[in-house]
C-alpha positions in Angstrom: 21.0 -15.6 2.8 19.2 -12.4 1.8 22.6 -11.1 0.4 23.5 -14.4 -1.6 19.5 -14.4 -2.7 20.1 -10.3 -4.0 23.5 -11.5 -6.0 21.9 -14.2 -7.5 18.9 -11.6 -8.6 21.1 -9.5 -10.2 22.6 -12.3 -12.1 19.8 -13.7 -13.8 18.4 -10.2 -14.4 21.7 -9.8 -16.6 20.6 -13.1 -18.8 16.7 -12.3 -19.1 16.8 -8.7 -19.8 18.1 -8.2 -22.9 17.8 -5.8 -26.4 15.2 -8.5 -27.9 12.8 -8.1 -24.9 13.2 -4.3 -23.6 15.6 -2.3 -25.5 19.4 -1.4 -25.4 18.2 1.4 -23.8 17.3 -0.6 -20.5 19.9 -0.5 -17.9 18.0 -3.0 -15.1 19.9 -2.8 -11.5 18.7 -3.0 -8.3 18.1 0.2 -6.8 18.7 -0.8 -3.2 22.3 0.2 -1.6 23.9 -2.2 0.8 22.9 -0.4 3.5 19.5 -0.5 3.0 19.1 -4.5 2.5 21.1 -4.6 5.5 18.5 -2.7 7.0 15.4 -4.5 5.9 16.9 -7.7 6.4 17.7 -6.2 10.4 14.0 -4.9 10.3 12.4 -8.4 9.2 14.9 -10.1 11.9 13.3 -7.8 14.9 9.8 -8.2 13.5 9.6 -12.0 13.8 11.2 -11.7 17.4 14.7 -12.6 16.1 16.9 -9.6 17.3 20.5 -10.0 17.7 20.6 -9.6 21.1 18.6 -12.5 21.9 20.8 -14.7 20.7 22.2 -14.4 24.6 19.6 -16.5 26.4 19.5 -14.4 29.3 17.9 -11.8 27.5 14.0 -12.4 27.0 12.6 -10.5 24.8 8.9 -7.7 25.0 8.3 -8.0 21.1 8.0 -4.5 20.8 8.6 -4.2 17.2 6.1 -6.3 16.2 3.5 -4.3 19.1 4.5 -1.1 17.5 3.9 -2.2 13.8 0.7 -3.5 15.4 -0.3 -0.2 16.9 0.4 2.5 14.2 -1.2 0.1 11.6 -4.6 -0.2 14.0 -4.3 4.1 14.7 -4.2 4.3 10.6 -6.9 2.1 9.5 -9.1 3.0 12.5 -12.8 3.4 11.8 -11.6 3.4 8.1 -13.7 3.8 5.1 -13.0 3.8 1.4 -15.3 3.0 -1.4 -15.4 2.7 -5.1 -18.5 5.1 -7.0 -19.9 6.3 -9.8 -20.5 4.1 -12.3 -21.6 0.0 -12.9 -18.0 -0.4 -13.9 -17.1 1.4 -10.6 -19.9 -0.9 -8.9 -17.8 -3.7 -10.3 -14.8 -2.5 -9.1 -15.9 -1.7 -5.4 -16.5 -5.7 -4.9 -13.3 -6.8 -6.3 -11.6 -3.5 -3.5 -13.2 -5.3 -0.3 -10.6 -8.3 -0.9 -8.0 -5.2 -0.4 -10.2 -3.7 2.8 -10.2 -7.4 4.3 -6.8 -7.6 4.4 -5.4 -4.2 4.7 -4.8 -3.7 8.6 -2.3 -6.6 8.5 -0.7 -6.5 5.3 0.1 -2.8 6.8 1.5 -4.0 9.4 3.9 -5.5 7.5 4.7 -2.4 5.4 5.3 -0.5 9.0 7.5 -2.6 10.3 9.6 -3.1 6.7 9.5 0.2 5.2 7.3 -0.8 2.2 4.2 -3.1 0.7 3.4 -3.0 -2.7 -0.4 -4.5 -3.4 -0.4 -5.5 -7.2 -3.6 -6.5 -8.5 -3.9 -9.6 -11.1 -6.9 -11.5 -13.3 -7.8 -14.8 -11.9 -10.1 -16.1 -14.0 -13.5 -13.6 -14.1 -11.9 -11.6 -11.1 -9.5 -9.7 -9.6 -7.4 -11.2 -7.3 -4.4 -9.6 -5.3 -0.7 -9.9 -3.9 0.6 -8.3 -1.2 4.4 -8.1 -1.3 6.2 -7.1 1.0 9.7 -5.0 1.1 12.4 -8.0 1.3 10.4 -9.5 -2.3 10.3 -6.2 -3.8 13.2 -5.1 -5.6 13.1 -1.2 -7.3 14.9 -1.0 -10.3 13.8 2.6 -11.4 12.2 5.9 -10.3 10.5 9.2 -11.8 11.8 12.7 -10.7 9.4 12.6 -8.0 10.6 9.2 -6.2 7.7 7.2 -7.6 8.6 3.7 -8.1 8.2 3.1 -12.1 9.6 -0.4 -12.3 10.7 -3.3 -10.0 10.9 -7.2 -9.7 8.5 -8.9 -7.6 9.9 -12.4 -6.0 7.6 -15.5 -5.5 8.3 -18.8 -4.4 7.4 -21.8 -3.6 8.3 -24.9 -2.5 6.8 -28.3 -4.1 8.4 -32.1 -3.0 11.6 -30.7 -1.8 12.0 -28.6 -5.2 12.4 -24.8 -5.0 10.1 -22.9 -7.9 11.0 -19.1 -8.2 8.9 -16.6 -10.2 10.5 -13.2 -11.3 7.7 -10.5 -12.4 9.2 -7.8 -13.6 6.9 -4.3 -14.6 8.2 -1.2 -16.1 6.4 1.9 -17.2 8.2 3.6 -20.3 6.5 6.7 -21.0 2.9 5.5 -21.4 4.1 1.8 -23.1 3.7 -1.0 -19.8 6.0 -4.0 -19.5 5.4 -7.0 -17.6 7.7 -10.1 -18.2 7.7 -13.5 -16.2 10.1 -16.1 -16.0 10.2 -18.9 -13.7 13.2 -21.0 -12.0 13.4 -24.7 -10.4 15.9 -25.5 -8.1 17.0 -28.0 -5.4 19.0 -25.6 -3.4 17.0 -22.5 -2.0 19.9 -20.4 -2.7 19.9 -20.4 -6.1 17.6 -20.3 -9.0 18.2 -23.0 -10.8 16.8 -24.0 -14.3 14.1 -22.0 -16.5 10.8 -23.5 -16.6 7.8 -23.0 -18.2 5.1 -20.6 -16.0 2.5 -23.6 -16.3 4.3 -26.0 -14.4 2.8 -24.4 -11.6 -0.8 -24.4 -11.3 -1.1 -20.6 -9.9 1.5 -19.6 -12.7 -0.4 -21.2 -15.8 -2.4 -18.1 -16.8 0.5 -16.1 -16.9 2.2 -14.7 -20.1 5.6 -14.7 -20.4 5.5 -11.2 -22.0 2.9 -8.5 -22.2 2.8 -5.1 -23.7 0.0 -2.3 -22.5 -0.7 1.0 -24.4 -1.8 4.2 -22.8 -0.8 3.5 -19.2 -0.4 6.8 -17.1 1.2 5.0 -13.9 2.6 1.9 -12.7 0.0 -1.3 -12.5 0.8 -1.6 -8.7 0.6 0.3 -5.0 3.6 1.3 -3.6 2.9 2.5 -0.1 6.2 3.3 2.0 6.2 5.0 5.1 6.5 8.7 4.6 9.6 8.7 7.5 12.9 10.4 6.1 15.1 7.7 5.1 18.2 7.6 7.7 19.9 4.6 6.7 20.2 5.8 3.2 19.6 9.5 2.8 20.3 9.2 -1.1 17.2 6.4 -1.3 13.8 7.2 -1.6 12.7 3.7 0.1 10.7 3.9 3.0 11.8 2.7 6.5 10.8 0.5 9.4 8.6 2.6 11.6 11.4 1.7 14.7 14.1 2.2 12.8 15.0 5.3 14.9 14.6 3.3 17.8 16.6 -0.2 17.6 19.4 0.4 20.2 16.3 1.5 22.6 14.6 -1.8 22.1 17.4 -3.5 22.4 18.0 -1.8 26.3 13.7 -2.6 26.7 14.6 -6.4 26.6 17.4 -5.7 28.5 15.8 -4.5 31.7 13.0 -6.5 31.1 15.5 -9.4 31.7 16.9 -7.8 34.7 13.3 -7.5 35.5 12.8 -10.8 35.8 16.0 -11.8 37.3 15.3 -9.6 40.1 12.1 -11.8 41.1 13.9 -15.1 40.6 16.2 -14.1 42.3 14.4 -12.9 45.0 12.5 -15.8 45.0 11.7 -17.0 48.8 13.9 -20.1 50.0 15.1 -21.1 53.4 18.9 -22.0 53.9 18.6 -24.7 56.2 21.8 -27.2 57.6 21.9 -30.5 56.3 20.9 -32.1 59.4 17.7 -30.9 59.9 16.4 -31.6 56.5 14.9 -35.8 56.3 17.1 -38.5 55.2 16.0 -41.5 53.1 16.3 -44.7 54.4 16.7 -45.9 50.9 19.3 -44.4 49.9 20.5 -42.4 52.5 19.8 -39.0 50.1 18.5 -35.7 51.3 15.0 -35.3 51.4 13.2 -32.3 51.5 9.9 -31.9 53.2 6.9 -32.2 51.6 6.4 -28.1 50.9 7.6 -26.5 47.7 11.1 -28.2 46.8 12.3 -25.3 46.0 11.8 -23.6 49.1 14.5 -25.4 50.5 18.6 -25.2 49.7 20.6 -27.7 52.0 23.8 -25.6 53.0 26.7 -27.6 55.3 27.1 -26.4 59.3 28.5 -23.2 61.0 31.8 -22.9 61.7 31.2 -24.0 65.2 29.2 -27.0 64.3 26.3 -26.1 65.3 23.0 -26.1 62.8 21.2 -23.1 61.6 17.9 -22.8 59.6 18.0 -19.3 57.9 15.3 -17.7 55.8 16.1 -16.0 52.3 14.1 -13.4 51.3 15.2 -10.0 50.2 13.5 -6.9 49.1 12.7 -6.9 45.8 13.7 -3.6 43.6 11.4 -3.8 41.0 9.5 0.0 41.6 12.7 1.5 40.6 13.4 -1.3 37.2 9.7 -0.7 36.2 10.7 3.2 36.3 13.7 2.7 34.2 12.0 0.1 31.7 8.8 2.8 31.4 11.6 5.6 30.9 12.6 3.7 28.2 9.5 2.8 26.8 8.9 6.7 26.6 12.3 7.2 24.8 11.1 4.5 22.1 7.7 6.2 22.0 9.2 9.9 21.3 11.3 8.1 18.6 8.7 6.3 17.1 6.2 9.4 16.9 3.6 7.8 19.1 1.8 9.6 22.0 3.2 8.5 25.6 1.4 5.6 27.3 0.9 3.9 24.0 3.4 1.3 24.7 4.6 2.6 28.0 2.6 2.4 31.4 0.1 5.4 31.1 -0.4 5.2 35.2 3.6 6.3 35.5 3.3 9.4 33.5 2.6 13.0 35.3 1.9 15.1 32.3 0.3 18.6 32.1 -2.6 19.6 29.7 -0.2 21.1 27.4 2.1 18.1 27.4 -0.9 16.0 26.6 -1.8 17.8 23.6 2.0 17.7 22.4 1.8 13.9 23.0 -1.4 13.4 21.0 0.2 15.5 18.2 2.5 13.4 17.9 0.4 10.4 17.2 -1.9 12.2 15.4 0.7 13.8 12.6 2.5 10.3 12.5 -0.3 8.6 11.5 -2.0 11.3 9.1 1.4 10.6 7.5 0.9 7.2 6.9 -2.6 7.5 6.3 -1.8 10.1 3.1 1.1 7.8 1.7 -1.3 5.1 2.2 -4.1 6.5 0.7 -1.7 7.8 -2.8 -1.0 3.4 -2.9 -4.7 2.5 -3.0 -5.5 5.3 -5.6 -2.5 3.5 -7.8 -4.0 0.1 -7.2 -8.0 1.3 -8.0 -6.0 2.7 -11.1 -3.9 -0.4 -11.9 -7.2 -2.4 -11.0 -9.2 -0.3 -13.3 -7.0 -1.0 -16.3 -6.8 -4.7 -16.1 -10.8 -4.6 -16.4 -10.5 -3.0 -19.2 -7.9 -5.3 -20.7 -9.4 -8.5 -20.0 -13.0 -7.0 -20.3 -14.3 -8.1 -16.7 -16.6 -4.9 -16.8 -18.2 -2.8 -18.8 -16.8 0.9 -19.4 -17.2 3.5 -17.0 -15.9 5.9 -14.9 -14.6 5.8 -11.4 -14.5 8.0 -8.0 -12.4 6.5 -5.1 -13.3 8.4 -1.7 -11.8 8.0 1.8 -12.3 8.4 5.2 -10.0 8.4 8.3 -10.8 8.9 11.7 -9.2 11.4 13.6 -10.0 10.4 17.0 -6.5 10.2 17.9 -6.2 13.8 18.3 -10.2 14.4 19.7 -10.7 12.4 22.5 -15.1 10.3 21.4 -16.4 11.5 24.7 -14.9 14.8 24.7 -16.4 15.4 21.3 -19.8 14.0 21.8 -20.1 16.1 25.4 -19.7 19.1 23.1 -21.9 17.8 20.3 -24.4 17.4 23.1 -24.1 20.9 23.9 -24.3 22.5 20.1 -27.8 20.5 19.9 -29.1 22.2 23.4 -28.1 25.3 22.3 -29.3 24.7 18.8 -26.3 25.1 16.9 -26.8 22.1 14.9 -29.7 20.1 15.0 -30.6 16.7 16.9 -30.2 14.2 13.2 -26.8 15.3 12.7 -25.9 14.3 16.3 -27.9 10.7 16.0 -26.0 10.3 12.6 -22.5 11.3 13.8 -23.1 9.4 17.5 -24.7 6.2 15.7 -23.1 6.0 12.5 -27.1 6.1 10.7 -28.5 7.6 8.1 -30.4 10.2 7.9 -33.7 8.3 7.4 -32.6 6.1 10.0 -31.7 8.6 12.4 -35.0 10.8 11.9 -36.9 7.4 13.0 -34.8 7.4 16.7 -36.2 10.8 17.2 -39.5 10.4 19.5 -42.7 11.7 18.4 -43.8 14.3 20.3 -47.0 13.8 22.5 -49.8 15.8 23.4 -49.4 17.9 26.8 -50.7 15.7 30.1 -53.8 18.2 30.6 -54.6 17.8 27.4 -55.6 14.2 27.8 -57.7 14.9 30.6 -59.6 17.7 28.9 -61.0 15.1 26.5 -62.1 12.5 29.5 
């Protein structure tokens, strides 16, 4: 479906886009090879726990691509801080940012786990609202000479009585001139796009315009965040990849073990091989009945050879020491290949690991996610930008500049308690002083913090002196 949705793209893309709206000059193509929507599409599948593999219902499946998206987006936004200063247009602009902050832990998991999200900021009415798209409804159609996205089509749809509605937004930045066009689509079959329609048929489209032209833009009115992972599907594309790409095959053995897992304590499930004639017949219906314990427990078998009965208990020794081994080895591999620390997804109790190895481990996590946190970081500077020049077109604020700070925590690398045992010890040896601890420890001000320091009392003898 994704490849029949991409061809039919490209196809109306040839009917809007032409020398009346853009320019001669335009040549609009999807920059994605076929490997890499192959790729996304395979990304998407093991995301929503649809894998291949598990298409063979003896295979059950750990969700581990959807854990590790999970994980590296939680290490990046950690104890995350960001805030929009310096002016009452910045002021402004810092309320309209906390819809971003809300949602941003899972929209990133989203971009992990596809390669890409792209948060594009539009009016609604006296606001700002925003869309978070991710990679399989973003298609690039052009980049600078550093790999910056420049222009792209966004994808919405939705469905209304049975009908299919399609929106194509398409921005592109030439030189400092902005395009954004908007066409909408109304089919009956979700595989193509059907007839052009006019934006207000529906409600969310209505305050649209078909075409619009900005002056004096410096960058693209949109975030592109991509994960800053070398691109090994496609080493000619500067798309970002799917923090597991590196590690598919090695999920795909993780549910495979798990499975055997499983099968090895169902099939090692107590029962009792017992002879047909010492289990209870009905006098209904003359039909084996088994006693009144766990049904289960029992398997009627026929007699001996000799005739005589037996009653024979099943219950072998179960290997599952040596399978949890082999599925935490695994969960190690996948780990290493997904630049996380050990013990993150595997069982931290099976790993025997020297100081050094620790601090390799932790380096590990720590520089993948410093990664993520600077391309991340480079997206919501575009968007504040993007944000910042819509206000100014539809006049939501008044004029003013605009400072965007952030703050990561690095507790990945520094372990809390190790760091505040050492804090501790700066204040008793009066390295730094007692309100920087309280502030650091607490998270306080510095007003705050100098009221949690105890006034000092008079000496015990003191006291007495005066009775």
């Amino acid at each position: 479906m994704f490849r029949n949705f991409l061809e039919w793209i490209r196809s109306v893309i040839r009917k809007m886009f032409n020398g009346k709206l853009i320019g001669d000059k335009l040549k609009v193509d999807i920059a994605v090879s076929t490997d890499m929507i192959r790729a996304i599409e395979l990304w998407a599948d093991l995301y929503e726990n649809k894998a291949p593999w598990l298409e063979n219902e003896d295979i059950v499946s750990l969700e581990l691509p959807s854990a590790i998206a999970r994980e590296i987006a939680t290490l990046v936004v950690l104890e995350y801080k960001s805030e929009i200063t310096g002016s009452a247009r910045a002021d402004w602009l810092n309320e309209q940012y906390k819809k971003i902050k809300k949602e941003l832990r899972k929209q990133l998991e989203y971009g992990c786990a596809k390669g890409g999200l792209v948060i594009k900021p539009y009016v609604s009415g006296t606001e700002l609202s925003f869309d978070f798209v991710q990679a399989d409804s973003f298609f690039p159609t052009e980049y600078d000479s550093t790999g910056k996205c420049t222009a792209g089509i966004f994808v919405c749809q939705k469905i209304v009585s049975d009908e299919y509605y399609t929106r194509l937004e398409y921005h592109q930045l030439q030189g400092t001139t902005y395009f954004v066009i908007n066409k909408a689509y109304k089919s009956s079959d979700k595989n193509t796009l059907g007839d052009p329609i006019a934006l207000d048929e529906i409600e969310e489209w209505a305050e649209l315009e078909e075409e619009t032209t900005i002056k004096n833009v410096k960058s693209p009115l949109f975030g592109y965040f991509k994960t800053p992972f070398a691109n090994t599907v496609d080493t000619t594309s500067p798309l970002g990849v799917s923090v597991y790409s590196r590690a598919i095959k090695l999920i795909e053995e993780a549910d495979k073990q798990f499975s055997r897992i499983l099968w090895e304590y169902e099939g090692s499930e107590l029962a009792i091989d017992a002879d047909v004639t010492t289990l209870q017949q009905s006098k209904v219906n003359e039909k084996l009945k088994l006693p009144k314990l766990k049904e289960r427990l029992f398997r009627a078998t026929g007699q001996n050879k000799d005739g005589s009965s037996f009653y024979n208990i099943f219950s072998p020794e179960i290997r599952d020491s040596s399978l949890f081994n082999g599925l935490n080895n695994i969960l190690k591999r996948i780990e290493f290949n997904c630049g996380l620390a050990y013990g993150t997804i595997s069982d931290p109790q099976m790993i025997e690991k020297t100081a050094e190895e620790i601090k390799t481990s932790k380096q590990r996590s720590y520089s993948t996610v410093t990664d993520i946190q600077g391309s991340l970081e480079d997206a919501l500077n575009d968007t504040v930008y993007a944000m910042d020049v819509l206000t100014t077109l539809y006049h939501l604020a008044p004029l003013g500049k605009y400072e965007t700070s952030h703050e990561w925590d690095d507790s990945i690398l520094v372990d809390a308690k190790s760091e505040q045992s050492i804090m501790m010890q700066e204040v008793n040896s009066g390295i730094i002083k007692k309100i920087f601890y309280l502030m650091k420890r607490y998270g306080v001000t510095e007003e705050q913090a100098m009221e949690m320091i105890p006034q000092e009392t008079e000496p015990e003898e003191n006291i007495e002196d005066e009775e």
